[in-house]
C-alpha positions in Angstrom: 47.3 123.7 152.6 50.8 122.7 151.7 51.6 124.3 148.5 54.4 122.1 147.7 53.4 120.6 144.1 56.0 117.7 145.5 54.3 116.7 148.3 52.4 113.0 147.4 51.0 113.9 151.1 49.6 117.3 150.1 46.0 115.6 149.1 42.4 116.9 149.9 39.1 118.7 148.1 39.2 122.2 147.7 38.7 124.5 144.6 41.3 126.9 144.5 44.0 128.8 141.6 46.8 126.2 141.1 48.4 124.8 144.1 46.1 126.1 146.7 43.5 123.2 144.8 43.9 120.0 146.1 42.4 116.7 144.9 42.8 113.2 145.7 44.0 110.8 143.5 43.3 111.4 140.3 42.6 108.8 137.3 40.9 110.6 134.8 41.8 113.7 132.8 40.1 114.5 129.7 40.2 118.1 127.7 36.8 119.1 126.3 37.8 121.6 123.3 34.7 122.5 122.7 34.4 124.0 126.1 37.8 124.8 126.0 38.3 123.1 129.9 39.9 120.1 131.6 37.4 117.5 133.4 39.2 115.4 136.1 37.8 112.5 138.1 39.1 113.3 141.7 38.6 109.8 142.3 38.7 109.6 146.0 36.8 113.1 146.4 34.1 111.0 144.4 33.8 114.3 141.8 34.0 115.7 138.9 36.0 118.8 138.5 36.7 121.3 135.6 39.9 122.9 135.4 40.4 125.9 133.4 43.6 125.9 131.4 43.5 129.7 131.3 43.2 130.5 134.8 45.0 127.3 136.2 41.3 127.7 138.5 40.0 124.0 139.7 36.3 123.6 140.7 34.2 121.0 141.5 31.2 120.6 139.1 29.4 117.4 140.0 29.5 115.0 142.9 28.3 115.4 146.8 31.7 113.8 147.8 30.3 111.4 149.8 30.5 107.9 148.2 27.2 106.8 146.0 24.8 106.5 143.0 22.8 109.4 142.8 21.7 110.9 139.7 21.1 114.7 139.7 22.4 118.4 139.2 25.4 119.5 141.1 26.7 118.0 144.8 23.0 116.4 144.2 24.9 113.8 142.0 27.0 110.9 143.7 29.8 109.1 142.2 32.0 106.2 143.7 35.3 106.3 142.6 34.9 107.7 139.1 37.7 107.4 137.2 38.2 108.1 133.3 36.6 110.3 131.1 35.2 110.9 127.7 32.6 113.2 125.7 31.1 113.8 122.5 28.2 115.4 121.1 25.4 112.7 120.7 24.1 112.1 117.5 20.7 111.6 119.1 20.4 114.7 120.6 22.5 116.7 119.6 24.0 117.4 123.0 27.9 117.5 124.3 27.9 114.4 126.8 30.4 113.6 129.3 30.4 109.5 129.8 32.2 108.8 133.2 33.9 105.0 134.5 31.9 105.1 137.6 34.2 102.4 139.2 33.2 100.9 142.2 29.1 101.9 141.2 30.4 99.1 137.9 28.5 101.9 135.5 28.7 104.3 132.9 27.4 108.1 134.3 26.5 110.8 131.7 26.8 114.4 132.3 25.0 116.8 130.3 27.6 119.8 129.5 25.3 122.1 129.6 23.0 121.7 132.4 25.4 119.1 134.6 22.7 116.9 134.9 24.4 113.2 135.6 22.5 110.1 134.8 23.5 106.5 134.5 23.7 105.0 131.1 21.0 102.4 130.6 22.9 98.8 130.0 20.7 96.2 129.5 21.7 92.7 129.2 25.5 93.0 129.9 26.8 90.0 131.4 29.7 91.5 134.2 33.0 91.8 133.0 31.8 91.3 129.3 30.7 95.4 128.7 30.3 95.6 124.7 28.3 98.6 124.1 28.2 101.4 121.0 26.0 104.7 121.8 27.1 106.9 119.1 30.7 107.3 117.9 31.9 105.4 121.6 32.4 101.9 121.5 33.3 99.6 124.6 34.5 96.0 124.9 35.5 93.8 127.4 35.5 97.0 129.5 38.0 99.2 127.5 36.2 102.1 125.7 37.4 104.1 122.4 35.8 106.8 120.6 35.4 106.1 117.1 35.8 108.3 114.1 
């Protein structure tokens, strides 16, 4: 591929070493210390990808790539659209959780860290366009979501 960082034309899905990975427009970045990696929502790729910081190395983790909403391990998964990105280790469970704005699916995915197992967060009752949610230390209102201390 073109290999020009420049290029706004030099879009596409492939796992690679820095500019030889391509992705298509991206809306969500989020750094997961605890992993010590970068999760990006390629949004129009309709993935999840980890970047390591080390190796500059992009790879997708979780999505098919075709658009949908498909809970599972892997390309099993589908997303549509996903865009930001949070995680925290669940109080519940004690597991690291990735929570994903699955845009145009109008949902909250979860992604296990460990086992990239993606589900759908279970919102019950929440009128459309008036999310107010709390599942552990993330909070969400009126469709913006924090993390709180």
């Amino acid at each position: 591929g073109d290999d020009n960082a420049g290029n706004l034309f030099a879009f596409g899905d492939t796992d690679g070493e820095g500019t030889n990975a391509k992705l298509q427009h991206l809306l969500g970045v989020h750094y997961v210390p605890q992993k010590d990696l970068v999760l990006v929502s390629d949004t129009y790729n309709h993935k999840i990808k980890k970047v390591d910081p080390e190796t500059n190395t992009v790879i997708s983790w979780t999505g098919s790539g075709d658009a949908g909403a498909t809970n599972g391990t892997g390309e099993e998964a589908q997303f549509n659209e996903p865009t930001g990105a949070t995680s925290m280790v669940l109080p519940s469970d004690g597991q690291l959780t990735v929570f994903i704005a699955d845009c145009n699916n109008h949902a909250v995915r979860t992604i296990n860290m460990d086992t990239g197992s993606v589900g759908t967060l279970n919102l019950v009752d929440v009128p459309a366009g008036n999310l107010n949610v709390a599942v552990g230390g993330l909070s969400c209102e009126g469709g913006v979501c924090v993390m709180n201390p």
